[in-house]
N, C-alpha and C positions, 0 to 999 in steps of 0.2 A: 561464364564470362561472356561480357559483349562488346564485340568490336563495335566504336565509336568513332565519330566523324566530328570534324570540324563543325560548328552551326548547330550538331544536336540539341535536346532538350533530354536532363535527362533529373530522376529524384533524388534527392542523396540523403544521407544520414550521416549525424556523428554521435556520440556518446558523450557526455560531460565528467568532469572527478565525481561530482555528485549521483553518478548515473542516470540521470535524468537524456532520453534520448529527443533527438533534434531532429525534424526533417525538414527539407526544403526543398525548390524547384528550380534548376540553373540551366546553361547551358555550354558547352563546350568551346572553351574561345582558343587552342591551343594545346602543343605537348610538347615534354621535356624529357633529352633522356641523359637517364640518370644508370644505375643497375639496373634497373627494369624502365620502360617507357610510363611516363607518367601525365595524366589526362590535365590541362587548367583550366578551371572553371571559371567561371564567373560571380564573386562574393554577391552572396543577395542580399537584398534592404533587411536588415533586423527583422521589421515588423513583420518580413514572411516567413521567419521561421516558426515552425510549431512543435511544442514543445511537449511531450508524451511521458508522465510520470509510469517509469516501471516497477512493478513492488520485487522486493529480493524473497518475498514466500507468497504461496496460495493462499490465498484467501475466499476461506466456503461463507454461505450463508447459514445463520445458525442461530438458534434461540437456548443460550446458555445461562442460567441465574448467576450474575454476575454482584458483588460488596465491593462498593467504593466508599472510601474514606478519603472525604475532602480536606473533615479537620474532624479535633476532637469533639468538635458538636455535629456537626454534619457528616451522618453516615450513612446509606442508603442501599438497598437489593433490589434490581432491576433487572432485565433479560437482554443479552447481547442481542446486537443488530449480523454481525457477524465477527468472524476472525479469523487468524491466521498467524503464522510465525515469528510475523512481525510485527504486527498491530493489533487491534481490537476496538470492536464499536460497538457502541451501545443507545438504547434509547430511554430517557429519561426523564423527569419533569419542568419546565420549563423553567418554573419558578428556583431551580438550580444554578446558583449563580457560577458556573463553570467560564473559564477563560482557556484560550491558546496559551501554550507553553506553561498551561501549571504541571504540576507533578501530582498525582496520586495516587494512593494505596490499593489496591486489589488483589481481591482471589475469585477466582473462576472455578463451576461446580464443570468440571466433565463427565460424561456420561459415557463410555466406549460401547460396539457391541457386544463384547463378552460378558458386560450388566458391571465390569469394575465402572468405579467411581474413584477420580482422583481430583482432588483440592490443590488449583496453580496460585501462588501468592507471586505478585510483579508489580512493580510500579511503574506508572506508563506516564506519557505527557505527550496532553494536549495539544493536538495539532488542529481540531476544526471543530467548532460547533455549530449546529445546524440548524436555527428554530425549523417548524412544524407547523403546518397546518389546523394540526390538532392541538396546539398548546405544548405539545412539547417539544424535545429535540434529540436530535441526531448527535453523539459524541462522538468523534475518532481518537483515537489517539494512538503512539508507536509505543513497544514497550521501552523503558529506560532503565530499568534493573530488572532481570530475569536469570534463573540460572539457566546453563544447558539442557540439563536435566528436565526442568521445566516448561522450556520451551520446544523439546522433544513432545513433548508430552500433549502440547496444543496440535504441533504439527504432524504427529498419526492420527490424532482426532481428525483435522482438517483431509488427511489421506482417506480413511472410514469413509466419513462424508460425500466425497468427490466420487469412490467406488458406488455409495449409492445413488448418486447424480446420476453413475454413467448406467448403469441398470435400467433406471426409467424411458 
């Protein structure tokens, strides 16, 4: 804790429903007591706050062969860009007509290190596509239907990974 004074400047944060956190730069105009003494700031102009998406799982970087089914004509295998508990990205060919907020079908090959191999089936939606430099692009997406089970299954991969990050 730190005692504060009238005049201060001081950073603050809040947290949204969304969880999406907020920070900003104020300064101390005031206190108020209540149960405990309580500091009043100064609201700041909208435009200075900034706004820091936090993910709810780790996210490794990873090269997994990943089958996406767009539709029944459009089906493709490609290698994730990374993933994690919550989401998954992938990179794939430009000419792939992907949009924000579709829905599609996947399975992801895992590799662990004990050499098992497990097959995750999810359907995720598109949150961002990214053209490329190269012609193609960057897909993100969150998953939208996952079991537990299966999403256990991404998330000790993602753990695996991270131990041999911290090794290097």
């Amino acid at each position: 804790l730190k005692r504060v004074y009238q005049g201060d400047d001081i950073n603050a944060s809040f947290v949204t429903d969304g969880g999406v956190k907020n920070y900003f730069n104020t300064n101390v105009i005031g206190f108020t007591d209540d149960v405990v003494r309580l500091v009043q700031i100064r609201r700041p102009d909208p435009d200075t706050i900034t706004k820091v998406q936090r993910r709810n799982f780790l996210r490794v970087p990873a090269e997994l062969e990943i089958a996406v089914k767009y539709s029944e004509q459009l089906k493709f295998v490609t290698l994730t860009d990374d993933v994690g508990g919550g989401g998954i990205s992938f990179l794939c060919d430009g000419y792939i007509p992907l949009n924000n907020q579709q829905i599609v079908s996947c399975w992801v090959l895992i590799h662990y290190k004990n050499n098992q191999i497990e097959h995750v089936p999810f359907s995720g939606e598109i949150v961002r596509v990214k053209p490329l430099e190269t012609g193609r692009q960057q897909v993100m997406m969150r998953y939208s239907e996952i079991t537990d089970r299966d999403r256990q299954k991404i998330i000790r991969y993602c753990f695996e990974r991270q131990l041999d990050f911290r090794k290097k």
